[in-house]
C-alpha positions in Angstrom: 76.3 -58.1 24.5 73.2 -56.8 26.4 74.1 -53.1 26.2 74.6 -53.5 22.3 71.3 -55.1 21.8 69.7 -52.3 24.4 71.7 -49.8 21.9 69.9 -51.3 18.7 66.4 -51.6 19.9 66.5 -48.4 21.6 67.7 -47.3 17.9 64.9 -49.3 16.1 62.3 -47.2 18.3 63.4 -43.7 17.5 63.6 -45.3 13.8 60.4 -46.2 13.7 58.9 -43.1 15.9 60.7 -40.7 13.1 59.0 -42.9 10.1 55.6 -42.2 12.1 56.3 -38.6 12.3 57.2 -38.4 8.7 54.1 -40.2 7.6 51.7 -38.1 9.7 53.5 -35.5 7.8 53.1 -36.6 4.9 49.4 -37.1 5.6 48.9 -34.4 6.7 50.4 -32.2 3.6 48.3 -34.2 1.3 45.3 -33.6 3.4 46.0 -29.6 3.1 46.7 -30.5 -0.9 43.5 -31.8 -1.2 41.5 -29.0 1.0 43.8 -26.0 -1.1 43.1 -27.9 -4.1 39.7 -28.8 -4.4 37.8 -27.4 -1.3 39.2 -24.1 -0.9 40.4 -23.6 -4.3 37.7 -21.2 -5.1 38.3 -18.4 -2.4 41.8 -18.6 -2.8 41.5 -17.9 -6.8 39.3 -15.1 -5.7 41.8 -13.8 -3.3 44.4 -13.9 -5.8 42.0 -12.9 -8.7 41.5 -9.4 -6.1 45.1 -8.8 -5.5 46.5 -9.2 -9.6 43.0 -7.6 -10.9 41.0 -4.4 -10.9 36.9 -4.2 -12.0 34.4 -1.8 -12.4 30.9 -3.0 -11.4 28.3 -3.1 -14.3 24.7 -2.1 -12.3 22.0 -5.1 -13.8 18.9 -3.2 -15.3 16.3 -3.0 -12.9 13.2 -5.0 -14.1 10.3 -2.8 -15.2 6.9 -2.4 -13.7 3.6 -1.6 -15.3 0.0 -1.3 -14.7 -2.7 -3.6 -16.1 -2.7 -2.1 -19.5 0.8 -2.3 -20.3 1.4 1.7 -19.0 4.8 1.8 -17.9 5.1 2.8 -14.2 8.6 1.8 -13.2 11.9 2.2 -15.9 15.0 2.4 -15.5 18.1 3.6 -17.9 21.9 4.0 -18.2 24.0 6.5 -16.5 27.4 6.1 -15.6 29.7 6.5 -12.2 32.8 8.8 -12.7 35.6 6.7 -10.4 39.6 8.1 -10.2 43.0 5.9 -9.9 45.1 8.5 -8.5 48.2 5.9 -9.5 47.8 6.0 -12.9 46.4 10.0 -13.4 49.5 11.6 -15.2 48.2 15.5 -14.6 46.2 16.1 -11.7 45.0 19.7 -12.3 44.5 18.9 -16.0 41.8 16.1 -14.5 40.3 18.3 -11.9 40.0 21.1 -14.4 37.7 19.0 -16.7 35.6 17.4 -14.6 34.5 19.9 -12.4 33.3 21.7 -15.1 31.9 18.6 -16.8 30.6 17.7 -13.2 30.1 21.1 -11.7 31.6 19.9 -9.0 34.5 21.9 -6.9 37.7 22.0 -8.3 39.7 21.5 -5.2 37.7 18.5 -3.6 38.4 16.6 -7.1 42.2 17.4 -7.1 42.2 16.6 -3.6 40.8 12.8 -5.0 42.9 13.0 -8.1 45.9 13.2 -5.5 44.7 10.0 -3.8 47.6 7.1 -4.6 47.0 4.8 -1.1 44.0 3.3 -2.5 43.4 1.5 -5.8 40.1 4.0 -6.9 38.0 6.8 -5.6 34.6 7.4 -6.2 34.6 11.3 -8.1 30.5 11.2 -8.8 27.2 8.4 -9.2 24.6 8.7 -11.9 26.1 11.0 -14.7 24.1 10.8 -17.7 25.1 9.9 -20.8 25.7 12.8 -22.9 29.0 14.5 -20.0 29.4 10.7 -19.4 30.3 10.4 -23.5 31.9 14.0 -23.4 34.6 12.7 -20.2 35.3 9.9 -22.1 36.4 11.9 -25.7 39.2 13.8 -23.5 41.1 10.3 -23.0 42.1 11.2 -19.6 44.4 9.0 -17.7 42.7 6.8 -14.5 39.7 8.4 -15.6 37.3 5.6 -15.5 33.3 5.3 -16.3 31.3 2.6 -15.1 27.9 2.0 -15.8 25.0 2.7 -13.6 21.5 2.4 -13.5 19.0 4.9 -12.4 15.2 4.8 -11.0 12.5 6.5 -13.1 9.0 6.8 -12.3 7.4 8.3 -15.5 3.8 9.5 -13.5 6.4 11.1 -10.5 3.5 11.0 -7.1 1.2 8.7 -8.7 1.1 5.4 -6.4 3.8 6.5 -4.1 2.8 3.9 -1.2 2.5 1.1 -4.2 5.6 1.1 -6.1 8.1 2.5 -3.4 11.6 3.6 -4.4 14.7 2.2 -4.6 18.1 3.4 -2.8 21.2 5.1 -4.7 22.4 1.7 -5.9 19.2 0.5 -6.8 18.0 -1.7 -3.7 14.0 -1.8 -3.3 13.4 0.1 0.2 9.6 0.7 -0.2 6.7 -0.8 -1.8 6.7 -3.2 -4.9 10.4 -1.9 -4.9 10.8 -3.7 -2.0 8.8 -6.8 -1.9 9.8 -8.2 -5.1 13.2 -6.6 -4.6 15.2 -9.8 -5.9 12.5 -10.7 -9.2 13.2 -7.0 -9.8 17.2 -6.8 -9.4 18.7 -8.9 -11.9 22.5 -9.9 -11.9 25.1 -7.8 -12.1 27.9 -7.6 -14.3 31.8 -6.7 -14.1 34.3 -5.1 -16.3 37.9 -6.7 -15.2 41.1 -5.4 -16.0 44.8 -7.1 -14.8 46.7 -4.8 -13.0 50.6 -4.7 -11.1 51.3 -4.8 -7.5 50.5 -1.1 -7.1 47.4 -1.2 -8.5 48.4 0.2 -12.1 46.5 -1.3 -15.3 49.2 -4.0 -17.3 49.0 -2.8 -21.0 48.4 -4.8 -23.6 47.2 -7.6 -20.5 44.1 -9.5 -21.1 40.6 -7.7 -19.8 37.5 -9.7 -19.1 34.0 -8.3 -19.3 30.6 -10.0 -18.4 27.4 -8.2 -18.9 24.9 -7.9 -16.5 21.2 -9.2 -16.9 18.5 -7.6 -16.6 15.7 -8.5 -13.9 12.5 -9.4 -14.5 9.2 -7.4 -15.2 6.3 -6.8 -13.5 2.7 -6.1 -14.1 0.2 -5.1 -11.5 -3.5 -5.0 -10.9 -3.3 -1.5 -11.3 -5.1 0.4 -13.9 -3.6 4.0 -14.0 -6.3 5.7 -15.4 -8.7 4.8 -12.8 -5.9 5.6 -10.6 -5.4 9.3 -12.0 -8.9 10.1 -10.9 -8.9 8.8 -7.8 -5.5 10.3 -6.7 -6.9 13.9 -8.4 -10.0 13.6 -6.2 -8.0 12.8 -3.1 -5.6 15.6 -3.5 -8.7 17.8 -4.1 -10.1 16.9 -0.6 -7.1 17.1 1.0 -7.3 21.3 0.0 -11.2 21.2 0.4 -11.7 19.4 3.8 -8.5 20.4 5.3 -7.6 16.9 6.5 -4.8 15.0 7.7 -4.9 12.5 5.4 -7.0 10.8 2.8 -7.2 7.5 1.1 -9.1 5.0 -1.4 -9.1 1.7 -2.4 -10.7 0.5 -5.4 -11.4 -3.7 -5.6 -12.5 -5.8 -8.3 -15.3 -7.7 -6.4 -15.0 -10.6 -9.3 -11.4 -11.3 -8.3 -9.8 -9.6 -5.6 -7.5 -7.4 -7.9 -6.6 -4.2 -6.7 -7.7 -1.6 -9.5 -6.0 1.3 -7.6 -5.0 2.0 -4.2 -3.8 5.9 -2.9 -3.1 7.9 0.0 -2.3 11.3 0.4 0.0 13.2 1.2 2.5 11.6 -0.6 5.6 12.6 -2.9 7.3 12.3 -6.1 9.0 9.3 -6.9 11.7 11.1 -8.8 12.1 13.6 -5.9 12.5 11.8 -2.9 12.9 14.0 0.1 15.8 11.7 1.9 16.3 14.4 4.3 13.4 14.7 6.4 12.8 10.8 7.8 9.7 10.9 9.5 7.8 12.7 7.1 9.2 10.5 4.0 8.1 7.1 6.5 4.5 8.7 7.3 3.8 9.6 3.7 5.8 6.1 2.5 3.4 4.0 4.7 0.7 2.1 3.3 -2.2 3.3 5.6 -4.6 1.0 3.8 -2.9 -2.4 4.5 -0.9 -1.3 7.8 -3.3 0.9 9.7 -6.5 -0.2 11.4 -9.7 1.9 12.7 -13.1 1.3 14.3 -14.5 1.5 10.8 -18.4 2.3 12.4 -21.5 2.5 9.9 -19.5 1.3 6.5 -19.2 -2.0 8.8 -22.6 -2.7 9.1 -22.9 -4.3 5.5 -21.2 -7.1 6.9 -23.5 -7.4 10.2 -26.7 -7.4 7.8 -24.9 -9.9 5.5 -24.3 -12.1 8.6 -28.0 -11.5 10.1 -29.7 -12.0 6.8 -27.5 -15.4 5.8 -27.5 -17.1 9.1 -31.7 -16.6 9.3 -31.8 -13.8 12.5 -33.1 -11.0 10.1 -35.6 -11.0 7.1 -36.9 -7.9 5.1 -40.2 -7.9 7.2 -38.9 -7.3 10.0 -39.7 -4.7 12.1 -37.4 -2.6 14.9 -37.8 0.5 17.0 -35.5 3.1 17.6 -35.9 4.9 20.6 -33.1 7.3 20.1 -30.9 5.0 22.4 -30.9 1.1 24.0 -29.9 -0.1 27.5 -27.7 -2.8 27.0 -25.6 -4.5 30.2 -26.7 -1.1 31.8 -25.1 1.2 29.7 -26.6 3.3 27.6 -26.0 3.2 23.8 -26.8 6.0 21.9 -28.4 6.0 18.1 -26.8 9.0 15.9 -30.3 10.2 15.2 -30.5 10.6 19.3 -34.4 11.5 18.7 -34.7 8.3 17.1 -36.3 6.7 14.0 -39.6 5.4 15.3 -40.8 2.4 14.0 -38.8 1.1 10.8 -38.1 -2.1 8.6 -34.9 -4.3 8.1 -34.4 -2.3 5.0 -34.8 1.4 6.4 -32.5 0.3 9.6 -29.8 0.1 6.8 -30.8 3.1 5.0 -31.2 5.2 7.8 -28.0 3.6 9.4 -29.8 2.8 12.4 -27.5 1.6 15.7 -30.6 0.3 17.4 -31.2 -1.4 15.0 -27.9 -3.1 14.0 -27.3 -3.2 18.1 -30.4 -5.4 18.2 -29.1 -7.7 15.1 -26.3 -8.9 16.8 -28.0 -9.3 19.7 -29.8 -12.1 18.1 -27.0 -13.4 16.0 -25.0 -14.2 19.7 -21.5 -14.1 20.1 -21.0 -17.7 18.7 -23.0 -17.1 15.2 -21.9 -13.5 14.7 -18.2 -14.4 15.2 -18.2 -17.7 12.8 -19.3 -14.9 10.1 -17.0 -12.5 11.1 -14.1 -14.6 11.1 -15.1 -16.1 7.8 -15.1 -12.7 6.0 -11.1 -12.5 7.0 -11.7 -10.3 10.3 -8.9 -10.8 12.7 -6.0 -11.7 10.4 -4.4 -10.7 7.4 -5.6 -10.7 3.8 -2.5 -12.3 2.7 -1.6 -9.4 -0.1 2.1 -9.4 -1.6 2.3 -6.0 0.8 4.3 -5.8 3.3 4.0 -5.2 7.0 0.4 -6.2 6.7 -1.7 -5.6 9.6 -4.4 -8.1 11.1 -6.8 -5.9 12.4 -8.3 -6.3 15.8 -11.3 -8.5 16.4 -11.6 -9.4 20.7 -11.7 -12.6 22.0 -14.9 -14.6 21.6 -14.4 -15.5 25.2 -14.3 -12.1 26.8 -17.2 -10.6 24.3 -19.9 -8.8 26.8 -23.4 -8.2 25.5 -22.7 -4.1 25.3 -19.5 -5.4 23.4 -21.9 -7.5 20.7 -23.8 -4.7 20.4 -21.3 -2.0 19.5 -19.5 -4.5 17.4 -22.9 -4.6 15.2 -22.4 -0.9 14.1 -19.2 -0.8 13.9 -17.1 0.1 17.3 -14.9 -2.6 19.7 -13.7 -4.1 16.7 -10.8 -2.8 14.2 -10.1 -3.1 10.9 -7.4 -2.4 7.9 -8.9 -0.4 5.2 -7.9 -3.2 2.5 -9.7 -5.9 5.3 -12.9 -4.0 5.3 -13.4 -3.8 1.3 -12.0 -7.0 0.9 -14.8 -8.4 3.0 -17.3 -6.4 1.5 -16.3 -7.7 -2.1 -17.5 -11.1 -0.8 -20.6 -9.7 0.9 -21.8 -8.2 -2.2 -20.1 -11.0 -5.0 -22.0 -13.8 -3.6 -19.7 -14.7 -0.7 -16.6 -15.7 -2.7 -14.0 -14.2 -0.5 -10.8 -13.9 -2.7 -6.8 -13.1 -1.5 -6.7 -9.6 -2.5 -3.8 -9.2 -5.3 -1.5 -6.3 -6.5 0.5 -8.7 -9.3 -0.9 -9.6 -13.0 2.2 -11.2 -13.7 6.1 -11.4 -14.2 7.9 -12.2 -16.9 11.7 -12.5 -17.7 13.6 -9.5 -20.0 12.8 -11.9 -23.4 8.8 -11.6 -22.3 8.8 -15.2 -21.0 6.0 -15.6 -18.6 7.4 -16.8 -14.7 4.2 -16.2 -12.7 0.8 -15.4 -13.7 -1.8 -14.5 -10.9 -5.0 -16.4 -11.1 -8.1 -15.4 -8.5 -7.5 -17.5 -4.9 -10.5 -17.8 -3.4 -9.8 -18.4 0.9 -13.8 -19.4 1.2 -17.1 -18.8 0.8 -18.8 -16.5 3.0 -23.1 -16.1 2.4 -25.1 -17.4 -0.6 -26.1 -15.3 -3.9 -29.3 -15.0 -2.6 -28.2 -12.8 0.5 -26.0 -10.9 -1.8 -28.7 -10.1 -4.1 -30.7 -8.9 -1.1 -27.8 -7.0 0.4 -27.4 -5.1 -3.0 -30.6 -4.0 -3.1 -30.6 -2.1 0.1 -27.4 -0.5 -1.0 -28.6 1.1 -3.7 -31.5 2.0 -1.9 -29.2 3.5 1.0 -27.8 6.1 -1.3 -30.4 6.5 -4.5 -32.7 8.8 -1.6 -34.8 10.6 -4.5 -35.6 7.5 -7.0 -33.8 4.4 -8.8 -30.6 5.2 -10.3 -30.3 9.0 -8.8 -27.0 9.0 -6.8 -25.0 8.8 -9.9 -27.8 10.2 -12.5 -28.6 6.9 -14.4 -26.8 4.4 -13.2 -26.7 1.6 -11.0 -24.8 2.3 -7.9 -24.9 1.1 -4.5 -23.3 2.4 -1.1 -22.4 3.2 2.5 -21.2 6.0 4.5 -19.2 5.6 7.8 -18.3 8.1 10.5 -15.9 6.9 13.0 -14.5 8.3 15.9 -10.7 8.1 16.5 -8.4 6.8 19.7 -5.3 8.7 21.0 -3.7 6.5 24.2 -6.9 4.0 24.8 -9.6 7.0 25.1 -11.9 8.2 22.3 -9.8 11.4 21.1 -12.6 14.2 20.9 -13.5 16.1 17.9 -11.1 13.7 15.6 -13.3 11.7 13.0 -12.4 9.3 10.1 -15.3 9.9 7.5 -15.6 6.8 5.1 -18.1 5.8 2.0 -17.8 2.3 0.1 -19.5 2.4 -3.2 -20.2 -0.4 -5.7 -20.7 -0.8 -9.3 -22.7 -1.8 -10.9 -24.9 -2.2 -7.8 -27.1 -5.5 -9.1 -24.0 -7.3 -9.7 -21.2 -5.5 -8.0 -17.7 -5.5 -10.4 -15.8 -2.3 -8.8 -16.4 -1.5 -4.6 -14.6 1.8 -3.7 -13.5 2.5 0.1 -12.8 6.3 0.5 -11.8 7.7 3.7 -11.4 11.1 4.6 -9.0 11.3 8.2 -9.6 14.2 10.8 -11.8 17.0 8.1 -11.4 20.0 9.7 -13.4 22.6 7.2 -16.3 21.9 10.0 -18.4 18.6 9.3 -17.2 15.4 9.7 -19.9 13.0 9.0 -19.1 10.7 5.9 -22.8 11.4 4.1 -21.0 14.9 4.0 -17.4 14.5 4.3 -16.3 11.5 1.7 -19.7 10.4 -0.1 -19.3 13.3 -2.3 -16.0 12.4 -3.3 -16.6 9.0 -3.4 -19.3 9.9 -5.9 -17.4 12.0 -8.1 -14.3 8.9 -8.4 -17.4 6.7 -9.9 -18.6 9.3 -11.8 -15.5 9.2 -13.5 -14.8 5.8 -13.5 -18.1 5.1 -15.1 -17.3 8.4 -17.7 -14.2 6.4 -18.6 -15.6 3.0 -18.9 -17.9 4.4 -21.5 -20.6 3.0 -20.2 -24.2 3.4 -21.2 -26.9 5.0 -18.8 -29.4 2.5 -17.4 -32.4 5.7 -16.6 -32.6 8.7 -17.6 -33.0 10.5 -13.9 -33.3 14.1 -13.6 -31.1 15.6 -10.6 -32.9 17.1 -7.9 -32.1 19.8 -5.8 -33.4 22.2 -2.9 -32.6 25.2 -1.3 -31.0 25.1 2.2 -33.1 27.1 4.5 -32.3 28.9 7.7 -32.4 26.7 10.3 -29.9 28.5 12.9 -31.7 29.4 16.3 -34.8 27.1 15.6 -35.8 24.2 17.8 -34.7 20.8 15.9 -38.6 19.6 15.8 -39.0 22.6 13.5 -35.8 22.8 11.9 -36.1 18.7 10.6 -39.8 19.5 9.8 -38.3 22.3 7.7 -35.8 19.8 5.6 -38.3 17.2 5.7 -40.7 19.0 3.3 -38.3 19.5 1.3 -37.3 16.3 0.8 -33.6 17.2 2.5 -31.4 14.1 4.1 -29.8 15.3 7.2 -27.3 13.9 10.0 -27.7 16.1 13.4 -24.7 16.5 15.5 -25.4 16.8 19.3 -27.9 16.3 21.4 -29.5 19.6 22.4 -33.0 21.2 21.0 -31.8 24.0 19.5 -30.0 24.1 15.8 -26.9 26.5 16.5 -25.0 25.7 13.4 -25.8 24.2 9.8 -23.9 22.8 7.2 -24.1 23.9 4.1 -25.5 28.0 5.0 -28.7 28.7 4.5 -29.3 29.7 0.6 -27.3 26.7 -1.1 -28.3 24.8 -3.8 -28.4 21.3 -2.6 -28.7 17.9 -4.8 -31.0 15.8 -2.8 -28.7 12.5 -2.7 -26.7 14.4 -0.6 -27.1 15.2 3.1 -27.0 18.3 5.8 -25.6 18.7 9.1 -27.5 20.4 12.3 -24.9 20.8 14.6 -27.4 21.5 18.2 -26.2 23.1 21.5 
């Protein structure tokens, strides 16, 4: 009796212990039912979609990009990918025959892919345009196949090379706008699906699907492109004329922060990339105005008599002596006139580009006071323009700042800059102190010309009051108008400053390598356009930027002002001068020379004798301009 009721428990237990299994089992089927079915029910159809299907990719339409006026700068436009499916190709040398002379492509490397049956389709050749695209496709050839492509075109080829960037082979921004508004610009792409059997083959008569791609949005810029066909004109003339290693501008609207056009050159077609030499394609790529910084020197002391004038440490009646040098922490600090200027005012300190002068400003601004203003006009970070890999420039810390460091800061040394930084916070200087985040984008708007973004002006802060402005802009146009009112550009009112700064290799001032810079504004009185143009390492044998890139800069306002259809404020009558002889002279004579007649000059060296002059003697010289007395 005990062993059969031991027998029948110990049967109940492996009774029940089964039942448990199964329902665990049961459980956990249902749980896989409901992860297959509902969870992972969407990779699985796409599996199985891949293995029953074949599709040809339909490339979205890239969005289009255009200046300010509506000038189209960026298109793009159907052409069509030649594939092979060597399973379904019924004569191989027919196929290879016809399409390497359709393609004029070799023969033998086509049959060779014709031959291909491991794989589902081969790639034969990308972007064929439409006319052989439309001939391949009248011969009817079997597991021939044409997808649709779309290709990159840049209708003004090297015009705002660093701007718009380029896109790769299968239409992915790598550069530029291209790049930083890669997925606005994209668009979705589309698919051509066709059902095919286990090896690959198309089903007839099965059911096809097709989805089209759409097209990405638009994009207008700043831009305009007429201003910026003169100034990339000008800057590939300089690059010939002044032998340099590279040269750039940046135009600004000071009421807004737009960019109106922006260049450096060298640079390279857009519809000609030259893929196969990387460094060079990356150098000339770069955008040296928002990623490269440089001790900007005299263009930098608009913003130290902005800051002296609005915090109350300089007013127009002051006086200053220029010895030729200043003693500061012990060191001794050179002027460029190393003579000096004698006695002059707050104004002629700025017109003759004094460094004692601006070395003694700062001193009384202090490290605190000259800082606040520095910072405030954006110094030290970055402007926060839809560019990318902007730099933040270099600005030291207020806490390590020596006297001698003040002082060189005030002209323009110990502290670096990017281009687009520097005009930037002159905009403010001379706008009356709005400082705005400089812009490159107007608007975007969708394929059915729906707007999705429109740029409005964002100002970061206010910098000085009108009043400094409108004092600032008067001794701009008095630094280049050196005959009378209105002269520099005959008639109108413009405003200016030239820069010469020496360049840094490995921590140590690199000798006999200058950048040469001018910013100019327009109107002067009530400044709409400033212009930065710099000029980097001239080598046709001056290098000082009243020579080197004033002229130039000149020339771009000339034009711009030509363009505008502006009317003339004066009528001013050029004046000009001939050059005299001045080689082999001792500088007292050779500047009492130029000084009768009325020539601006800028002396190189600091010896007593005049053993070179630039221009030679007998040229006709307009007397805005300026000389060079290179001394032993």
């Amino acid at each position: 009796m005990q062993d059969s009721e031991f027998t029948l428990h110990s049967l109940r237990k492996r009774i029940s212990a089964f039942l448990i299994a199964i329902s665990f089992l049961f459980i956990a089927l249902i749980i896989r039912l409901f992860f297959v079915s509902t969870l992972d029910s969407q990779r699985l159809q796409n599996m199985a979609l891949s293995q029953w299907t074949r599709d040809l990719p339909i490339t979205a339409e890239r969005g289009k990009i255009y200046d300010a006026n509506g000038a189209t700068l960026a298109v793009s436009f159907t052409t069509y990918d030649v594939y092979l499916r060597g399973r379904e190709i019924k004569d191989a040398s027919k196929v290879a025959h016809i399409l390497s002379q359709k393609l004029n492509m070799n023969y033998d490397l086509i049959y060779s892919k014709a031959t291909i049956t491991n794989v589902s389709e081969v790639l034969v050749k990308l972007q064929v345009d439409s006319e052989t695209a439309k001939s391949i496709a009248l011969e009817n050839l079997s597991g021939v196949f044409l997808s649709e492509s779309i290709e990159r075109f840049y209708p003004y080829g090297n015009l705002l090379t660093q701007i718009l960037g380029y896109t790769t082979i299968d239409n992915v921004g790598q550069a530029g706008i291209e790049a930083y508004f890669n997925e606005v610009l994209s668009g979705q792409d589309g698919y051509f699906l066709v059902q095919s059997d286990l090896q690959g083959k198309e089903i007839e008569n099965s059911l096809r699907t097709y989805v089209d791609s759409e097209a990405g949005d638009n994009i207008t810029l700043t831009i305009d492109v007429n201003i910026q066909a003169i100034v990339e004109n000008v800057l590939e003339k300089v690059m010939i004329e002044q032998k340099a290693k590279s040269a750039s501008c940046i135009i600004m609207d000071a009421t807004n922060g737009e960019i109106i056009a922006s260049s450096s050159k060298p640079s390279f077609d857009l519809n000609d990339i030259p893929r196969g030499d990387t460094a060079s394609l990356l150098n000339m790529t770069k955008n040296k105005l928002v990623v490269d910084v440089y001790e900007p020197g005299s263009t930098f002391k608009i913003l130290t008599m902005a800051s002296a004038l609005e915090s109350g440490n300089a007013h127009l009646t002051d006086h200053f002596y220029c010895g030729g040098s200043a003693i500061i922490d012990g060191q001794k600090i050179r002027c460029w006139k190393t003579i000096g200027h004698g006695s002059i005012d707050l104004t002629q300190g700025l017109v003759n580009s004094c460094n004692c002068v601006f070395m003694a400003l700062s001193q009384r601004m202090g490290v605190d006071v000259f800082y606040d203003y520095l910072q405030s006009f954006g110094l030290g970070k970055p402007t926060g323009v839809q560019i990318a890999s902007e730099s933040s420039g270099i600005l030291m810390n207020k806490d390590t700042v020596k006297n001698v460091d003040l002082a060189r800061i005030g002209f323009g040394q110990a502290v670096a800059v990017t281009p687009l930084q520097l005009v930037s916070a002159v905009c403010s200087a001379v706008n009356g102190g709005k400082l705005y985040v400089p812009s490159i984008v107007k608007n975007i708007t969708s394929n059915d010309g729906s707007n999705k973004y429109i740029s409005k002006p964002v100002l970061k802060n206010t910098t000085i009051s009108q009043n400094t402005s409108n004092m600032l802009n008067e001794m701009l146009k008095k630094v280049v108008n050196k005959t009378e009112e209105y002269s520099f550009v005959p008639g109108y009112d413009v405003g200016g400053k030239t820069g010469t700064a020496q360049k840094y290799e490995n921590g140590v001032i690199a000798r006999g390598k200058y950048i040469s810079s001018f910013i100019g504004t327009y109107p002067a009185s009530n400044p709409k356009y400033v212009l930065l143009f710099m000029v980097d390492e001239p080598g046709a044998g001056a290098y000082y930027g009243s020579v080197v890139a004033a002229p130039y800069g000149k020339e771009i306002l000339t034009k711009i002002i030509q363009l505008l259809g502006d009317k003339k404020i004066a009528e001013v009558e050029t004046q000009y001068a001939t050059m005299p002889d001045v080689v082999g002279k001792s500088l007292t004579e050779a500047l009492k020379m130029l000084n009768e007649l009325n020539i601006s000059y800028e002396i190189d060296g600091d010896g007593g004798i005049i053993e070179r002059q630039l221009p030679p003697a007998g040229t006709i010289i307009d007397l805005n301009s300026s000389v060079v007395l290179i001394t032993n």
